[in-house]
Structure formats: C-alpha cells, structure tokens
C-alpha positions in Angstrom: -12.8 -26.7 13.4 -12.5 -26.3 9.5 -9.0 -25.7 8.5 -7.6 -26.0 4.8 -4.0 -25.9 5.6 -1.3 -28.3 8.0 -1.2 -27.7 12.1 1.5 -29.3 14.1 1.4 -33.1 14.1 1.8 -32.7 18.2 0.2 -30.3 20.3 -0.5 -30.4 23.6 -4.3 -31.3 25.0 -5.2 -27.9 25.5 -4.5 -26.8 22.2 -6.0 -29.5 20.2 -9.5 -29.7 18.9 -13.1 -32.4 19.1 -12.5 -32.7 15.3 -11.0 -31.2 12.8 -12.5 -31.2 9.7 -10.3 -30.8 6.2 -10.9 -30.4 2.7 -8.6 -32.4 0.2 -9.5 -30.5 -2.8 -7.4 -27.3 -2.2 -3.9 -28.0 -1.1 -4.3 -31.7 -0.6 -5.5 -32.2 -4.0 -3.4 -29.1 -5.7 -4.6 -29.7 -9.0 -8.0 -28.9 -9.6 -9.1 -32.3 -10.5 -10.8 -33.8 -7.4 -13.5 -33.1 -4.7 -12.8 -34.3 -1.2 -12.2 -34.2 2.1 -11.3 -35.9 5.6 -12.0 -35.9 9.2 -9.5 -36.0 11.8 -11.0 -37.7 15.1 -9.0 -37.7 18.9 -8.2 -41.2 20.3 -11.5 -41.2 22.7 -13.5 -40.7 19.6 -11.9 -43.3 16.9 -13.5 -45.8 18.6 -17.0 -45.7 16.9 -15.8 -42.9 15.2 -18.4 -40.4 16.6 -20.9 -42.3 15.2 -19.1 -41.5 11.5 -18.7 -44.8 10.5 -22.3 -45.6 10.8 -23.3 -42.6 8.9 -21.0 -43.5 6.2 -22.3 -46.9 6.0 -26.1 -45.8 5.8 -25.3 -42.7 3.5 -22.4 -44.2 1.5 -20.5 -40.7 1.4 -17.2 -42.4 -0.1 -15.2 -41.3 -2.6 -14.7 -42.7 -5.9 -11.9 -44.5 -7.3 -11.0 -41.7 -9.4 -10.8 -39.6 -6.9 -8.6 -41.5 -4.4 -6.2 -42.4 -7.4 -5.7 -39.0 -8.0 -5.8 -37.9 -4.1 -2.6 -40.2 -3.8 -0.8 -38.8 -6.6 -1.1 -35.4 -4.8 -0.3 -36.5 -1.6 3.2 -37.9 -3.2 4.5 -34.7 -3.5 2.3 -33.2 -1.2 5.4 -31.8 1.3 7.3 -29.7 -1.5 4.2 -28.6 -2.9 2.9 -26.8 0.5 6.5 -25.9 1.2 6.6 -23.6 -2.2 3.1 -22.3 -1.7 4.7 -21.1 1.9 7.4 -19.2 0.5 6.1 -17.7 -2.5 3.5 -16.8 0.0 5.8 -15.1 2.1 7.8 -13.5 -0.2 4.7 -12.3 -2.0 3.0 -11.2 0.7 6.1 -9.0 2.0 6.1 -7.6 -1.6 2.3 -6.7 -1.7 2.7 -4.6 1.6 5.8 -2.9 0.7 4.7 1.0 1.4 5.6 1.6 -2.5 2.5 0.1 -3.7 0.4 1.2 -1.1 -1.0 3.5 -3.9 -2.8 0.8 -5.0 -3.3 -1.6 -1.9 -4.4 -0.4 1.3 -3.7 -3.7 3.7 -2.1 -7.2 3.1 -3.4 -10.0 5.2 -0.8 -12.9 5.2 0.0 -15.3 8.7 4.0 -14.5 7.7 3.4 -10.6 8.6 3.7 -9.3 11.7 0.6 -6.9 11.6 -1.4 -10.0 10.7 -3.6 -10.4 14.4 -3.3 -14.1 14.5 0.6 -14.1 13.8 2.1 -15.6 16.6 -1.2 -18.0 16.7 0.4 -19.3 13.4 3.6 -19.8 14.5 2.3 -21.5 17.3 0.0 -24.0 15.4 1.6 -23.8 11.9 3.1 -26.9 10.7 6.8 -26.3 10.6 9.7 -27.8 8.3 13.3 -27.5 8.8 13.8 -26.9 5.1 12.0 -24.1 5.1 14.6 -22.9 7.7 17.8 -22.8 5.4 15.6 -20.9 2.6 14.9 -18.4 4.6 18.3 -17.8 6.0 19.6 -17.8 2.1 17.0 -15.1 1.4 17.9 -13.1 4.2 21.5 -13.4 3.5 20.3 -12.0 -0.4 18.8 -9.1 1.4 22.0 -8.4 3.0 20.5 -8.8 6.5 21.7 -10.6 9.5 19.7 -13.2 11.4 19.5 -13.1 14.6 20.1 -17.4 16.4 19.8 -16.0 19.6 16.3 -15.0 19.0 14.0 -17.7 18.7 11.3 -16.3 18.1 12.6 -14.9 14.7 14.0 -19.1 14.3 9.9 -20.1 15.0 8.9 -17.7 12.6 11.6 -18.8 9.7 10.4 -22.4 10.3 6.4 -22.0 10.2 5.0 -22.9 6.9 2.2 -20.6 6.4 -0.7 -20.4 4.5 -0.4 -20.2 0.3 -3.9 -17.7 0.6 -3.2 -13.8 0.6 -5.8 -11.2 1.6 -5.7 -8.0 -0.4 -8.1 -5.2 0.6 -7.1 -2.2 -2.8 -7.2 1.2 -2.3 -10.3 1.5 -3.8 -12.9 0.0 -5.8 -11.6 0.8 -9.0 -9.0 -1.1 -8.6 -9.4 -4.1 -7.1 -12.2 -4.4 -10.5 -9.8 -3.4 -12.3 -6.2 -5.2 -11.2 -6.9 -8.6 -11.6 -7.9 -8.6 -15.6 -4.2 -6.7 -15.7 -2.6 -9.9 -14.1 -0.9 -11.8 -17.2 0.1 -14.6 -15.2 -2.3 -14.9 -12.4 -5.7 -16.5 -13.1 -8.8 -14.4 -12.5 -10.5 -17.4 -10.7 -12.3 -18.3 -7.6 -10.9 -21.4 -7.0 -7.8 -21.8 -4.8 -4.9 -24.2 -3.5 -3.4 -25.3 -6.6 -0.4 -25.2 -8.6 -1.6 -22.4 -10.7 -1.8 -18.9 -8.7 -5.1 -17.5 -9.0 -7.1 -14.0 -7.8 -10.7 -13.2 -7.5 -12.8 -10.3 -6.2 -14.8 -11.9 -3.4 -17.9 -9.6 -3.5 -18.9 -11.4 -6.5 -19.6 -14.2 -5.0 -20.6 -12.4 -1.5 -22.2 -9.1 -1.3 -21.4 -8.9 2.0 -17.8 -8.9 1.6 -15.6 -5.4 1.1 -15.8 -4.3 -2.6 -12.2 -4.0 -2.5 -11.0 -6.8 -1.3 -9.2 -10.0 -3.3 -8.8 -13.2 -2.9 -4.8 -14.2 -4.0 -4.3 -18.1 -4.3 -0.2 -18.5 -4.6 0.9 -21.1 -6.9 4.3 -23.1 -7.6 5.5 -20.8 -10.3 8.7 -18.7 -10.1 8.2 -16.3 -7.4 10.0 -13.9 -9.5 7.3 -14.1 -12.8 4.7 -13.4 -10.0 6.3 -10.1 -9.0 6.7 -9.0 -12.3 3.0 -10.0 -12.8 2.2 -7.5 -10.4 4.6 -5.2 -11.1 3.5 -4.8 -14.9 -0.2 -4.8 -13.7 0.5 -1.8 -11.7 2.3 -0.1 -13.9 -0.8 -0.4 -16.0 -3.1 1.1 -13.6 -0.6 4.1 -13.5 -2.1 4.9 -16.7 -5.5 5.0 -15.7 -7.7 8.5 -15.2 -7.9 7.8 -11.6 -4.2 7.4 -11.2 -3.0 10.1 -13.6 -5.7 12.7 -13.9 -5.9 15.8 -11.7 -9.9 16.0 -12.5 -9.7 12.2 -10.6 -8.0 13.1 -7.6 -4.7 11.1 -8.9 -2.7 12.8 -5.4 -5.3 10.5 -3.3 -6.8 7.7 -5.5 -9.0 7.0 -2.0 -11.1 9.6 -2.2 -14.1 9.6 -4.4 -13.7 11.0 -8.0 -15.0 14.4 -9.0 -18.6 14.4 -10.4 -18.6 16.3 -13.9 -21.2 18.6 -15.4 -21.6 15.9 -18.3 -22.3 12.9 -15.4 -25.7 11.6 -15.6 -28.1 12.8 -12.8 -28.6 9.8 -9.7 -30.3 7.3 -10.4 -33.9 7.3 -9.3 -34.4 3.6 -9.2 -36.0 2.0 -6.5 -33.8 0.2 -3.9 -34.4 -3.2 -5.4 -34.3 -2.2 -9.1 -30.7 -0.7 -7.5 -29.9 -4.3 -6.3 -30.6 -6.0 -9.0 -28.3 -3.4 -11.9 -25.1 -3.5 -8.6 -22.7 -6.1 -10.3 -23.9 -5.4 -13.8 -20.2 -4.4 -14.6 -18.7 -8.0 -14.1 -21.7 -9.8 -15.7 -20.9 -7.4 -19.3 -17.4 -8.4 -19.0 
C-alpha cells in the first residue's frame, strides 16, 4: 500500500498491511526541498528485509546527505506541522461544502466529511492526537454548539488527524479554469504537502481526470487568510458572463452556455488535430 499521510502506530493483524510504502517529500519533507521516501516492513519481513537490503546494496538507492539533513529538520517539527494541515483541512473542507457556494462547487471530497465514502475508514486508521481533541472542542464551543461525550463516535472523529489534500470537483468547467488564477494566496501549483497551500487543475497533467476537478494542498497559514482567499476569488467569479449574464444561463451556471449567431461554426478538425488544440488554453496562459 502507498499512503502519503500517518495510520495508527497500533493496529491489529487484520488491519495491517505486507508493506507500506511512504513518500517523505510531501508531508514528511513539508518544504519543497527534498526527494524521498521509506518503507515500512512487518516483523517477519525485517529480517532480510524482503530482500531490500540486498537491492539497496547492489543498486545503491540511498539518499544523499543533503537530503537526510534536511529530512530531519522536517521531521523536528513534523507533529505540529501535520496537526495544522488537519485542521485547516477540516475547517476548510467544511467551508468549501457549505451549500452557499455550491454555485460554484458541486462536491468536496475531504476524510473529515461525513459524505466522504471512506469516512469512518479514516477514523478507523487515521493517526489520532489528543491535541487535536481540545481544538476541536474550542471551535465547536465558537460555533455555539454542544458536544456530545457520550458519543464516541463524534470523540473518534474530533481526534482523527486527517488528511491536509482536498478534492474539489467545480460546477463547471469554466470555473474550476478559471478559480485558481483568482486565488491571491493559494499557489496555482501541482505540487502538494507543504507549508505553502497550493491548487491545481488535475486534467492538466491527466486527461483522464474530470475537467472540473482541483487538487487543494492545505498549508500552515491562517485558516482565516485562506477563507478570505476563497471568499474574494468567488466574489470575482460573480462578475463573470457566466455568473451574471442572462444570455449565459447565470440561474444555472451547469448547464451549457447559449451558442450565439456571432459563434464560430464547429470545428471540422479531425479527431487528432482536435486532441492535439484541447489544452491550448492553459499552454497561452
């Protein structure tokens, strides 16, 4: 299993894996500075080391000096890094799905929300700090809520440090093209895990993916700057044609835009001349 965030330091047998296999360059590294990563073996396997040990001898697969200096200054404040990633994470991720801006995000996928699928998986296998406990209560006593100690499910899910990555699948496909270059704050970068927040639109790297959907990396700044980051970047999409115009559909930015007399005719390209003009929009910017 490939896993760039923390499980539980105990599990039981039936829930643990052959090998788990880590990257240190995201959240272990957490700066952007160093390549790396580490392999986690079972008992029954460290003896020979699954034959690892012989394969790094022959290959010589080690990292450098540089790199491990700077892999143990990351791991040094490793804990209250991954511990603010989790709750600006949270918070961030409740934010994003908030039925106010669903005008401009159709679904959030974040571990912390209960319409995530693999939610109580996470709680289950999440690392968990008892930090992260207190905060949680002090942001639910903000909201004017009540918790609920009796219910410990809601405890499990206060403790759970989940993942710093958010899922963002927009409305549409103006705007997902469109939101990140209106993000003052947030990088428009594919690389993720570190201390700066950063967003990217992952069909540029994978035409495969959905066209609409974004990749948000949640750094260690003030949860606060990030909402107003998103919060001013929607406000500018308000002022868009497809937001404000009744010629664009504005009552239901979804559906496709109204084709005008003064459009150009289809193109009558062939399907690979098609293929090769389809992210021409990203590469002019």
């Amino acid at each position: 299993f490939f896993f760039f965030f923390f499980l539980k330091k105990k599990k039981k047998k039936s829930d643990g894996a052959d090998i788990i296999y880590q990257t240190a360059t995201k959240f272990v590294g957490g700066h952007h500075d160093l390549c790396a990563g580490y392999l986690v073996l079972p008992e029954r396997l460290r003896a020979d080391g699954y034959g690892l040990k012989m394969q790094r001898t022959r290959h010589g697969n080690v990292i450098g000096n540089l790199e491990c200096w700077l892999l143990l200054r990351s791991i040094r404040s490793l804990q209250s890094r991954i511990r603010t990633h989790s709750m600006n994470a949270c918070i961030l991720a409740t934010f994003l799905s908030n039925e106010k801006n669903s005008k401009y995000i159709n679904r959030v996928y974040h571990t912390f929300l209960e319409s995530h699928p693999f939610h109580h998986n996470a709680i289950k296998y999440f690392e968990q700090d008892h930090l992260y406990t207190l905060f949680a209560q002090l942001h639910a006593n903000e909201r004017g809520s009540e918790a609920k100690e009796d219910d410990k499910e809601k405890k499990e899910k206060k403790m759970t440090l989940h993942p710093g990555i958010i899922s963002i699948v927009c409305s549409n496909d103006q705007v997902s093209q469109i939101l990140p270059k209106k993000l003052k704050y947030i990088a428009y970068a594919t690389s993720f895990g570190g201390v700066q927040s950063s967003i990217d639109l992952r069909i540029r790297f994978d035409e495969q993916e959905d066209s609409r959907l974004l990749r948000f990396s949640v750094g260690l700044e003030n949860v606060q700057d990030l909402i107003h980051d998103f919060t001013q970047a929607f406000a500018a999409l308000d002022t868009l044609p497809i937001f404000n115009s009744k010629d664009n559909n504005a009552t239901n930015p979804t559906a496709p835009p109204t084709v005008s007399s003064t459009q150009p005719t289809p193109s009558t390209d062939t399907p690979t001349q098609q293929k090769s003009t389809k992210f021409r929009w990203w590469k002019k910017n």
